[in-house]
C-alpha atoms as an extended CHARMM CRD file, in Angstrom:
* protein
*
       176  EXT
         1         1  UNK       CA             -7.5530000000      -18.8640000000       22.2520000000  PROA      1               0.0000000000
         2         2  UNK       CA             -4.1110000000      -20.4340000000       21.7060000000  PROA      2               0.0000000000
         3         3  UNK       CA             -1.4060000000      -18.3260000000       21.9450000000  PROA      3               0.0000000000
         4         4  UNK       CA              2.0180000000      -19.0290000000       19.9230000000  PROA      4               0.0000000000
         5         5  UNK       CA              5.5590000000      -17.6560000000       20.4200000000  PROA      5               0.0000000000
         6         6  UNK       CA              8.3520000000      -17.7560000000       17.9210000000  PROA      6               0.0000000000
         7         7  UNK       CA             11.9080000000      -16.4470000000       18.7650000000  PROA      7               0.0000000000
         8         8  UNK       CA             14.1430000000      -14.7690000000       16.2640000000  PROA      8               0.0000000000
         9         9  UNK       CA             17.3350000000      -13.1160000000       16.3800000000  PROA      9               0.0000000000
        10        10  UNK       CA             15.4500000000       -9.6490000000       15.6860000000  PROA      10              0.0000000000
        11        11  UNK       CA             13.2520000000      -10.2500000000       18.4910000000  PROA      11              0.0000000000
        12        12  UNK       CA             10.1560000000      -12.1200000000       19.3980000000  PROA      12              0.0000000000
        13        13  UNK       CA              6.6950000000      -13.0210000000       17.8690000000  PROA      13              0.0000000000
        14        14  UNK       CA              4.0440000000      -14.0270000000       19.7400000000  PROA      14              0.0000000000
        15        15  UNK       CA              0.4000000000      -14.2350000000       17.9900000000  PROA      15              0.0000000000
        16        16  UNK       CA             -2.6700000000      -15.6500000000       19.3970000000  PROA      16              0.0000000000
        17        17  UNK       CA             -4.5840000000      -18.4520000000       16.7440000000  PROA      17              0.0000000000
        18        18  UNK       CA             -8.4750000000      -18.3460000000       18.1000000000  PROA      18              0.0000000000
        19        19  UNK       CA             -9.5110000000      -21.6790000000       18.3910000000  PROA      19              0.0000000000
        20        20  UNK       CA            -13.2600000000      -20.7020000000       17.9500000000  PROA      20              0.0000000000
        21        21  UNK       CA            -14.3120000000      -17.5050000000       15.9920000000  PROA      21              0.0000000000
        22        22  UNK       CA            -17.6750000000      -16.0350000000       17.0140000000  PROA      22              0.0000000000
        23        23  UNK       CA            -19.6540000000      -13.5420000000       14.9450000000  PROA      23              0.0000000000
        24        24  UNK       CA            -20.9830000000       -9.7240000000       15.9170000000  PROA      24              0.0000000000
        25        25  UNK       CA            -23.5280000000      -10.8810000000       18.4050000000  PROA      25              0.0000000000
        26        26  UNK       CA            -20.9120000000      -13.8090000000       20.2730000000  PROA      26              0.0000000000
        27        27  UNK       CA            -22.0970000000      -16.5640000000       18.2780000000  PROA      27              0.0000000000
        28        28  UNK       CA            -19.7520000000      -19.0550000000       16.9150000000  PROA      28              0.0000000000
        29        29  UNK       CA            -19.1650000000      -18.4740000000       13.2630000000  PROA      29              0.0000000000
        30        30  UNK       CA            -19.1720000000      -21.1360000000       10.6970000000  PROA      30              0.0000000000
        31        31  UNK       CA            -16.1440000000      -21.1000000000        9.4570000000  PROA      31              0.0000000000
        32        32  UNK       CA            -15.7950000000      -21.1610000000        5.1440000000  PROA      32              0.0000000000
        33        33  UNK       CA            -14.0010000000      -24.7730000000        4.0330000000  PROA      33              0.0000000000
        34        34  UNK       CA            -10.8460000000      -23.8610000000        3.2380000000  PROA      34              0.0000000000
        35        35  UNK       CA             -9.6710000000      -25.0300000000        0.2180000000  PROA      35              0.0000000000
        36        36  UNK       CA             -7.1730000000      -28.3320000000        0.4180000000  PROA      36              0.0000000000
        37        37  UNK       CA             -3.6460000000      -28.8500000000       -1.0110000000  PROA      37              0.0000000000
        38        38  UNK       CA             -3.2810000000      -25.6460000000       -2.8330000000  PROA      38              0.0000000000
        39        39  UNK       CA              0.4420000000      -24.9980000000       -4.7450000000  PROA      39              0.0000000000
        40        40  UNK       CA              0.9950000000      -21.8600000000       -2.4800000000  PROA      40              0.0000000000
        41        41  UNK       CA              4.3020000000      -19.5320000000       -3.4980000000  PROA      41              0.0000000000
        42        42  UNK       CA              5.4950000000      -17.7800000000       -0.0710000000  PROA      42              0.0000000000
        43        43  UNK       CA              7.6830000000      -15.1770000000       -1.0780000000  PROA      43              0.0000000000
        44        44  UNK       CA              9.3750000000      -12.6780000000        1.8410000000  PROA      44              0.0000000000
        45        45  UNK       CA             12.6080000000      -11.2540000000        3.1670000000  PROA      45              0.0000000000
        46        46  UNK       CA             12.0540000000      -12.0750000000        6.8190000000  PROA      46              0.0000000000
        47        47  UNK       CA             12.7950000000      -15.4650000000        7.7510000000  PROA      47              0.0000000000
        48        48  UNK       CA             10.7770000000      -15.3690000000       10.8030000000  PROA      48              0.0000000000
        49        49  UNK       CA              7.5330000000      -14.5650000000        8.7160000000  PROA      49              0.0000000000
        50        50  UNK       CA              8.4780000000      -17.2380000000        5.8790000000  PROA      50              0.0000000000
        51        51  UNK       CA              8.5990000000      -20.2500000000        8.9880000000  PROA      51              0.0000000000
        52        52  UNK       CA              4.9230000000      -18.9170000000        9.8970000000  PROA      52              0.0000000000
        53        53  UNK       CA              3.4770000000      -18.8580000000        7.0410000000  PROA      53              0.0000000000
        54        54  UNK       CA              4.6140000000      -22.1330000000        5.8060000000  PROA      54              0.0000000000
        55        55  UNK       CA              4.1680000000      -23.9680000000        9.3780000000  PROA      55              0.0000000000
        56        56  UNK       CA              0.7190000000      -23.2010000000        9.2090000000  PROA      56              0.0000000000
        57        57  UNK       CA             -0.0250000000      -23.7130000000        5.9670000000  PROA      57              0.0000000000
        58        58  UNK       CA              1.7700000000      -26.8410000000        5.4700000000  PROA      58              0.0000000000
        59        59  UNK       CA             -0.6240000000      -27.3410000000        8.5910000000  PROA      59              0.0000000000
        60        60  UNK       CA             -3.7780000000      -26.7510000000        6.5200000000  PROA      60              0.0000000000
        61        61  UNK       CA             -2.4330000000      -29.1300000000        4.1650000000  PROA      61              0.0000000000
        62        62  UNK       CA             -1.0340000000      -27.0560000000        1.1150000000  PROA      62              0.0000000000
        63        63  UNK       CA              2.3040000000      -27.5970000000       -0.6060000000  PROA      63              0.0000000000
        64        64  UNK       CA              4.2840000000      -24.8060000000        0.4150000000  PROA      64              0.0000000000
        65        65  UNK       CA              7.1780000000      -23.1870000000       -1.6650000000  PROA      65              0.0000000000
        66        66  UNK       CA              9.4330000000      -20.5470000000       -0.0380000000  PROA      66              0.0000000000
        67        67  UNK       CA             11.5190000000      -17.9710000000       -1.1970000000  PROA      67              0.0000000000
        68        68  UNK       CA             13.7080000000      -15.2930000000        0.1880000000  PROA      68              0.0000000000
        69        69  UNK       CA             13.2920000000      -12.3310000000       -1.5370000000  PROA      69              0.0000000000
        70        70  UNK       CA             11.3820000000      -10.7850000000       -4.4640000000  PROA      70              0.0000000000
        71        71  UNK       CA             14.2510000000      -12.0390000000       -7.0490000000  PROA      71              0.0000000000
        72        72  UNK       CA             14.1870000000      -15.4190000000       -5.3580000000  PROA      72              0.0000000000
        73        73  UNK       CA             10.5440000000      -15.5300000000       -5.8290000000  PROA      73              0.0000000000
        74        74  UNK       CA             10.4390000000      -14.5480000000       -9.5520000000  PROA      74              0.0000000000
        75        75  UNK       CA             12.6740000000      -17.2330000000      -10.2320000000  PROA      75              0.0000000000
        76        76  UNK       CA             11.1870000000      -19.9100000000       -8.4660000000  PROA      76              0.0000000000
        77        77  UNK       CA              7.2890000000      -19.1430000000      -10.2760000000  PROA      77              0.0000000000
        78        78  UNK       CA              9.3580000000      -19.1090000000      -13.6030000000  PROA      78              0.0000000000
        79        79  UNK       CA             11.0870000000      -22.4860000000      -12.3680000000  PROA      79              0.0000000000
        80        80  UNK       CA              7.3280000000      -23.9910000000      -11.3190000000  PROA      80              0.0000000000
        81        81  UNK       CA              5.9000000000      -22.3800000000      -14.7270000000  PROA      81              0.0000000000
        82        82  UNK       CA              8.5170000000      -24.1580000000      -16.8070000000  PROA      82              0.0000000000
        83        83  UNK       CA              8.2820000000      -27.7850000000      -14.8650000000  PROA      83              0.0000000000
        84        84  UNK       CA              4.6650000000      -27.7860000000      -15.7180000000  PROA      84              0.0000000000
        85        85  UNK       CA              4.0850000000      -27.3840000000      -12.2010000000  PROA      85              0.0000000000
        86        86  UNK       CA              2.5010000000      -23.7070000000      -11.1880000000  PROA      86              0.0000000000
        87        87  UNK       CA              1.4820000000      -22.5900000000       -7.8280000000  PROA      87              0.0000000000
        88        88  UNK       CA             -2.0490000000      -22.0650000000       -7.3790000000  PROA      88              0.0000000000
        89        89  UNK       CA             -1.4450000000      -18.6040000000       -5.3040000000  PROA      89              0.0000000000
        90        90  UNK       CA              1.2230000000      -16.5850000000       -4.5390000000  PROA      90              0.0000000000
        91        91  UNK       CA              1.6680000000      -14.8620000000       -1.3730000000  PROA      91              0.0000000000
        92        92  UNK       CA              4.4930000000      -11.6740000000       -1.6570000000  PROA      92              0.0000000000
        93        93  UNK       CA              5.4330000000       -9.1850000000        1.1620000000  PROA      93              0.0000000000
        94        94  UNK       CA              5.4510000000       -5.8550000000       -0.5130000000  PROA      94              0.0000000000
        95        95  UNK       CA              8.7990000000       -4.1030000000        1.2180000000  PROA      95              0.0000000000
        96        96  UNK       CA             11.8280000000       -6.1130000000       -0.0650000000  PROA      96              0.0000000000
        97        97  UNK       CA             14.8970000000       -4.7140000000       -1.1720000000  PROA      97              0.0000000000
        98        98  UNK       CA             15.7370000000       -4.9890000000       -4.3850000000  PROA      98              0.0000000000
        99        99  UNK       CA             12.1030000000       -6.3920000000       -5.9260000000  PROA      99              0.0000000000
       100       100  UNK       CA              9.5320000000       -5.4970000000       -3.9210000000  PROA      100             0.0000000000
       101       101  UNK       CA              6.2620000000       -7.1370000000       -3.7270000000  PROA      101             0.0000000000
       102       102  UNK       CA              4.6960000000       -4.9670000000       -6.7270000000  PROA      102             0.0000000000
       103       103  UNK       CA              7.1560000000       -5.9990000000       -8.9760000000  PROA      103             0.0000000000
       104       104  UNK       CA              6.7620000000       -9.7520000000       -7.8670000000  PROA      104             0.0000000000
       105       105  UNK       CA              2.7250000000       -8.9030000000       -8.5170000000  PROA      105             0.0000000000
       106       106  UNK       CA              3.5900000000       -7.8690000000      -11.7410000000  PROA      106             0.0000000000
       107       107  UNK       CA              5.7140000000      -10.1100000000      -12.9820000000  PROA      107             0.0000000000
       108       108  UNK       CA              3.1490000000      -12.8570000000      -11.9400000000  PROA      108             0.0000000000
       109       109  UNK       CA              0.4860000000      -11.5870000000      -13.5370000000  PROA      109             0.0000000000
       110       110  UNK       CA              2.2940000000      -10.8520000000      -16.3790000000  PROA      110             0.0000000000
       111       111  UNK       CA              3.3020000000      -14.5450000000      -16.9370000000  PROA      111             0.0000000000
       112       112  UNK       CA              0.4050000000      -15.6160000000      -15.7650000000  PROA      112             0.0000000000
       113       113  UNK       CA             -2.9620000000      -13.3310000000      -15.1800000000  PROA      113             0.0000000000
       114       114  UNK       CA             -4.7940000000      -16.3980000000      -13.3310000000  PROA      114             0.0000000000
       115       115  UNK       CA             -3.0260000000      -16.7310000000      -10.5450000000  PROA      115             0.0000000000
       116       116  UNK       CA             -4.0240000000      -14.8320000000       -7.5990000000  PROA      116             0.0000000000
       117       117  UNK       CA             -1.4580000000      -12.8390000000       -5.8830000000  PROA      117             0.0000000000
       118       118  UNK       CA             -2.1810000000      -11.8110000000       -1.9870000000  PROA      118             0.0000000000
       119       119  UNK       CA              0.6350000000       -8.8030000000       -0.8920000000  PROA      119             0.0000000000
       120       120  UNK       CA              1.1310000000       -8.9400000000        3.0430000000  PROA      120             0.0000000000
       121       121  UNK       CA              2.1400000000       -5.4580000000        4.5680000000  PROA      121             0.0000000000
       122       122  UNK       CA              2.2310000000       -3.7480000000        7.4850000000  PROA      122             0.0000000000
       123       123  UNK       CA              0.5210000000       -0.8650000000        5.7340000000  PROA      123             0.0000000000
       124       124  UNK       CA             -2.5970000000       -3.2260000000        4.7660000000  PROA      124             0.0000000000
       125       125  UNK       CA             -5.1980000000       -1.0370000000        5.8820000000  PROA      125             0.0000000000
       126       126  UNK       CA             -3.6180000000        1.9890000000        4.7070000000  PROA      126             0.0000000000
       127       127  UNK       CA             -3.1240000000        0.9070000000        1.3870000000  PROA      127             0.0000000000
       128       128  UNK       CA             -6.6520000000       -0.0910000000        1.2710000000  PROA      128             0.0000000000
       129       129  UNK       CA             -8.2030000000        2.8510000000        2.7390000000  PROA      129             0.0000000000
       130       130  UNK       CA             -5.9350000000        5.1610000000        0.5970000000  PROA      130             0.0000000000
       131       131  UNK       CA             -6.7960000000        3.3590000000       -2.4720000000  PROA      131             0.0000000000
       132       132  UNK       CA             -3.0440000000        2.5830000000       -3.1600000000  PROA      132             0.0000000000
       133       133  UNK       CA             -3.2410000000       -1.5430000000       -3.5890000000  PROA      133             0.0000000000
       134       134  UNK       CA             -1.2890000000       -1.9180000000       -6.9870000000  PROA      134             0.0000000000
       135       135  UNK       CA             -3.3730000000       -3.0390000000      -10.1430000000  PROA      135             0.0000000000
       136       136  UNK       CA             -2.0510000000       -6.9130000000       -9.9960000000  PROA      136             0.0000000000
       137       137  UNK       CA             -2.5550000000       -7.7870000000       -6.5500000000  PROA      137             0.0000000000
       138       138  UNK       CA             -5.8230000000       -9.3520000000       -5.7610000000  PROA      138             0.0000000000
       139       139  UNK       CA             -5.6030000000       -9.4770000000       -1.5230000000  PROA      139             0.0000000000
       140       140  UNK       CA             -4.1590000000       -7.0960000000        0.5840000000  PROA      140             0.0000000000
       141       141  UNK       CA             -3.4120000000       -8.8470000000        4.3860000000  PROA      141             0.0000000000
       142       142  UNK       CA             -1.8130000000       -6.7040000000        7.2020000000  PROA      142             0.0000000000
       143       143  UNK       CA              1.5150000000       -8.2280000000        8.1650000000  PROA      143             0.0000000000
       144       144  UNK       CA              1.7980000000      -10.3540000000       10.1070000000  PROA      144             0.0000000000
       145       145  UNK       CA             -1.5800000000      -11.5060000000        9.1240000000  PROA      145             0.0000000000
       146       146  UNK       CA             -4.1710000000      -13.1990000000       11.6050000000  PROA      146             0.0000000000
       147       147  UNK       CA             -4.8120000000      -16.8120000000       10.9920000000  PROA      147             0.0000000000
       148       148  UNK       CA             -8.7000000000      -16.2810000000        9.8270000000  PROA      148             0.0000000000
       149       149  UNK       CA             -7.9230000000      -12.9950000000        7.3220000000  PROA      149             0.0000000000
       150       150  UNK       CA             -5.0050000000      -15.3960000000        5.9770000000  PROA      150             0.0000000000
       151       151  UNK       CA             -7.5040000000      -18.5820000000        5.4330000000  PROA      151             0.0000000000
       152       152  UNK       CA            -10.4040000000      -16.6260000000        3.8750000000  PROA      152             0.0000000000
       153       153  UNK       CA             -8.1950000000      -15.2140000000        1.3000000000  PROA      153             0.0000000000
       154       154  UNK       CA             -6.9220000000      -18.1850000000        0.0110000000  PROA      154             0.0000000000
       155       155  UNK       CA            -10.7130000000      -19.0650000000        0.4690000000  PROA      155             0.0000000000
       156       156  UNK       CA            -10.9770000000      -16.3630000000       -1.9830000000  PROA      156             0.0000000000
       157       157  UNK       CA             -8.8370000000      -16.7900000000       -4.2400000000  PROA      157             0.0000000000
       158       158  UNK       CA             -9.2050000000      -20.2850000000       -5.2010000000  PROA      158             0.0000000000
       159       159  UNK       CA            -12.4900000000      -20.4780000000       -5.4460000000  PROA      159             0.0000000000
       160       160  UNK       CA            -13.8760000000      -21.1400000000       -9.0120000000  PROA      160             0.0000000000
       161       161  UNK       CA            -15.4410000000      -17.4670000000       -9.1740000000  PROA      161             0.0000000000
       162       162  UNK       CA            -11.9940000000      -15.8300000000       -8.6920000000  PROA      162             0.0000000000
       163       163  UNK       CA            -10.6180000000      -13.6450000000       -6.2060000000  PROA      163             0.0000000000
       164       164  UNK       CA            -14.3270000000      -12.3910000000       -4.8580000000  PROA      164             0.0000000000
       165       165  UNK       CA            -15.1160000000       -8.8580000000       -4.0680000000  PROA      165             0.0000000000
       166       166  UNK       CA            -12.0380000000       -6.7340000000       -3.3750000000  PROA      166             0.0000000000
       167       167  UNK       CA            -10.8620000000       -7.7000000000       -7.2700000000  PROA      167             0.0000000000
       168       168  UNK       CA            -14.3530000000       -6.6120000000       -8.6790000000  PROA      168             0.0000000000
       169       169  UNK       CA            -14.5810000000       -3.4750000000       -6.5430000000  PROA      169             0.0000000000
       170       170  UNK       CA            -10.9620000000       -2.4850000000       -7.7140000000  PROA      170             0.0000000000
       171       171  UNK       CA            -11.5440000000       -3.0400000000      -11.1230000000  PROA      171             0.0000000000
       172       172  UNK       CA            -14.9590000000       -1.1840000000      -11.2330000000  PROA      172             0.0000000000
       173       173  UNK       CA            -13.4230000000        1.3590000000       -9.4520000000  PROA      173             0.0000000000
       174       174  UNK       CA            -10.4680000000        1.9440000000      -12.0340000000  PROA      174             0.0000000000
       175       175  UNK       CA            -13.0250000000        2.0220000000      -14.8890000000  PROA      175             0.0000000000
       176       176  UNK       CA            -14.9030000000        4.9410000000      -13.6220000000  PROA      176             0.0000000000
């Protein structure tokens, strides 16, 4: 287990990255290839959690885009969109002033219904267990989120079958 500290004028964040993940029974886990050099959209109002987030996944290899704030991000997908260059996934807190993270889902999906969008929260679980995950997010990751839920998303989400079971089950779900 590594452990990593980040300090921040509203405090301190310190997060442990396992080095080796073991299964139920304390075996080590094959881990799922994560997918390289993804166009990833980072889009939050805390600028501790934007320097995580694009540390390590500028660490994984992926061409990182930041922006601070749900208006911020809006523009900047509208700015890839119209260069011809559009992020493979976008990643959106969902409490921002001003445009929160459903309205950053929606306006993504409304410009462009491929591309996965993963909403980090610290009401994750809630939101899931509540049923409350709005229609045009595809993830749902507690904030901050741990390095192996964060990987197997984008794991998810690019892979060529689309954003895997939480997307099916939701949309099954809604039809019912």
């Amino acid at each position: 287990m590594s452990r990593t500290v980040l300090h921040h004028k509203r405090g301190t964040l310190s997060f442990a990255v396992p080095v080796e993940v073991a299964d139920d029974h304390g075996q080590p886990e094959t881990p799922r290839a994560v997918p390289t050099r993804l166009r990833i959209l980072v889009v939050d109002d805390d600028p501790l959690i934007i320097r995580v987030l694009c540390e390590t996944l500028e660490s994984d290899g992926h061409d990182v885009i930041t922006a601070n704030g749900g208006q911020a991000g809006i523009d900047a997908f509208c700015a890839a969109q119209g260069r011809g260059k559009p992020f493979s996934i976008v990643i959106t807190d969902l409490g921002m002033p001003h445009v929160d993270g459903r309205r950053v889902a929606s306006f993504v999906k409304g410009a462009s219904d491929s591309t996965p969008v993963i909403l980090l929260t610290g009401w994750g679980q809630r939101l899931l267990a509540e049923g409350e995950v709005p229609p045009d997010v595809d993830r749902v990751l507690s904030k901050p989120p741990k390095l192996r839920d964060l990987r197997e998303a984008l794991t998810l989400c690019s892979s060529p079958h689309g954003p895997g079971d939480f997307v099916s089950r939701r949309r099954t779900n809604t039809r019912a």
